[in-house]
C-alpha positions in Angstrom: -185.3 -142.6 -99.4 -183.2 -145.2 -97.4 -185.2 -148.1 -95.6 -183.6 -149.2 -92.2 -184.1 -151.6 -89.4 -183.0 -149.7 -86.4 -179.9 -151.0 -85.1 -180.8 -151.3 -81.6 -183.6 -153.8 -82.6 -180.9 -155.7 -85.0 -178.8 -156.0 -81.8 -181.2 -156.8 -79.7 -182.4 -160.0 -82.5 -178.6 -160.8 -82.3 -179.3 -161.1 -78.1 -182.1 -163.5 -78.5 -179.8 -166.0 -80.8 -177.7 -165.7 -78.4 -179.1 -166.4 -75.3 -180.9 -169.8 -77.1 -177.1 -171.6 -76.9 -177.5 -172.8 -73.1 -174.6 -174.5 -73.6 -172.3 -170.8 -73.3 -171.5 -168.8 -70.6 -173.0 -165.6 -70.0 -169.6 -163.8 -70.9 -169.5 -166.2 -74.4 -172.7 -165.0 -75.1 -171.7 -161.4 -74.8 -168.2 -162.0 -76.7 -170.7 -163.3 -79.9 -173.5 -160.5 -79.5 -170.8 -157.8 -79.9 -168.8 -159.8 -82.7 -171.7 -159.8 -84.8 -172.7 -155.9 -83.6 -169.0 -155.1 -84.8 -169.8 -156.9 -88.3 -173.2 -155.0 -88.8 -171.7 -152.1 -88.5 -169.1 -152.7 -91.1 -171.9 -153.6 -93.4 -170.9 -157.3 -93.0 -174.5 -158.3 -93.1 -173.4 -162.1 -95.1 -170.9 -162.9 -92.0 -173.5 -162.0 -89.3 -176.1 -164.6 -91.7 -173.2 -167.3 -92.0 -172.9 -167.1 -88.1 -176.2 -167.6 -86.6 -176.6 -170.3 -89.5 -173.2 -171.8 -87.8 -175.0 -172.1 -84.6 -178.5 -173.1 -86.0 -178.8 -176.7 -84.2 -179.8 -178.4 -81.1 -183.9 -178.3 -79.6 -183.4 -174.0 -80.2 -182.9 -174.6 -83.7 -186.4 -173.6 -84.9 -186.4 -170.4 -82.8 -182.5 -169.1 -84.4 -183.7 -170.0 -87.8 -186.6 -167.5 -87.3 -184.2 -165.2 -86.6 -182.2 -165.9 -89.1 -184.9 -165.5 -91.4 -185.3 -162.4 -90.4 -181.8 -161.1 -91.2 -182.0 -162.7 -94.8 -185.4 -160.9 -95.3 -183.9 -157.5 -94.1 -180.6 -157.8 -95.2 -181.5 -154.8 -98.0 -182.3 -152.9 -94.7 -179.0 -153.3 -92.5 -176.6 -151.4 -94.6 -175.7 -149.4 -91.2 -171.9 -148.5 -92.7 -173.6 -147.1 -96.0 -175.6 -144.9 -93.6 -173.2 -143.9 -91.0 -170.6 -142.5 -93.8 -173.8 -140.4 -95.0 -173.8 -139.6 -91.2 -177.5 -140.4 -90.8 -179.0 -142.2 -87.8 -179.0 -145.4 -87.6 -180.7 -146.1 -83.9 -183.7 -145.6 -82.5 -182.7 -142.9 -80.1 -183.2 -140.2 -82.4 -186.0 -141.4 -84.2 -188.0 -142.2 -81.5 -187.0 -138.9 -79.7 -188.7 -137.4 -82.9 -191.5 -139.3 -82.9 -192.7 -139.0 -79.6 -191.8 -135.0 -79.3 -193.7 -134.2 -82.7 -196.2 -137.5 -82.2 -196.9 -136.1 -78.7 -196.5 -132.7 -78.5 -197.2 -131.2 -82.0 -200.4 -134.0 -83.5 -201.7 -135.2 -80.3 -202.6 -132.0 -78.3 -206.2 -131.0 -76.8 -208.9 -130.0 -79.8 -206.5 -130.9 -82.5 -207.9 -133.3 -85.4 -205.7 -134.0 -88.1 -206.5 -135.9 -91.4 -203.7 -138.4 -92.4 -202.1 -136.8 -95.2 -201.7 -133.7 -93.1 -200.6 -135.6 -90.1 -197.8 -137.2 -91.9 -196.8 -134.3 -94.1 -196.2 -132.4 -90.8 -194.4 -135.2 -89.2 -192.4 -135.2 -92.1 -191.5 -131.7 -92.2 -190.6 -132.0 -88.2 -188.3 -134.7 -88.8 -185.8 -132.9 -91.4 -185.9 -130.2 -89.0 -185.2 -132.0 -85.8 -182.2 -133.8 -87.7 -180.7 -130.6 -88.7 -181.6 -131.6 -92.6 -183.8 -128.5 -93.3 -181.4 -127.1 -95.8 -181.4 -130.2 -97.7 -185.4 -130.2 -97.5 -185.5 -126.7 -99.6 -182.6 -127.5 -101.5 -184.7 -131.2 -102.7 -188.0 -129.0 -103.1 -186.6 -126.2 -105.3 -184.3 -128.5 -107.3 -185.1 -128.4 -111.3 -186.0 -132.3 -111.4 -188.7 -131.7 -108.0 -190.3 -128.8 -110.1 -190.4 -131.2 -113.1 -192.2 -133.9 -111.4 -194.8 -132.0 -109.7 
């Protein structure tokens, strides 16, 4: 199992440091967002740290070093290059396009009641099959060691 922060919401925390330096243009504000995109998505989670740390000072300081706290504390979570040569998702788009089709369409319809484990078992299910992993679903449940553990 691999833990993620989408990278739309990393980008869009990268947005917010940068739109506390009122001291840069709109088009130097831009220039450092996608910098520190391009770094996330070579894994370069340290260098994107190190920067917003570099421009952690003036009356906006408090507000960057939240989120800069909040890259430290998910840093485990951004390893977007990792997960892009395993060619998995790493926005929201298809996650949330899952979630709201199955959410929506498959748990939430008229006279259906679901208990939780059911629920997410079924979401679960849904979601190797909308991201074309179904093969590696049966292959993971038939395997020797999955058959040991149960």
């Amino acid at each position: 199992m691999h833990e993620l922060l989408d990278f739309d919401h990393a980008v869009h925390h990268l947005g917010h440091v940068a739109a506390r330096r009122k001291d840069w243009s709109a088009k130097a504000r831009t220039r450092w967002r996608t910098q520190q995109r391009r770094l996330l998505l070579r894994g370069e989670v340290e260098q994107v740290i190190a920067a917003v740390q570099g421009i952690c000072r003036g009356r906006h300081s408090k507000a960057i070093r939240t989120q800069r706290d909040s890259f430290i504390k998910n840093k485990s979570r951004m390893a977007y290059a990792k997960l892009l040569a395993m060619k998995l998702p790493i926005g929201s788009g298809a996650i949330a396009s899952a979630v709201r089709r199955v959410m929506n369409l498959r748990l939430k319809g008229p006279s259906l009641l679901w208990c939780r484990a059911s629920a997410e078992a079924i979401l679960l299910l849904r979601s190797y099959d909308k991201a074309g992993r179904w093969k590696m679903l049966k292959q993971m449940a038939t395997s020797p060691r999955a058959l040991l553990e149960a």
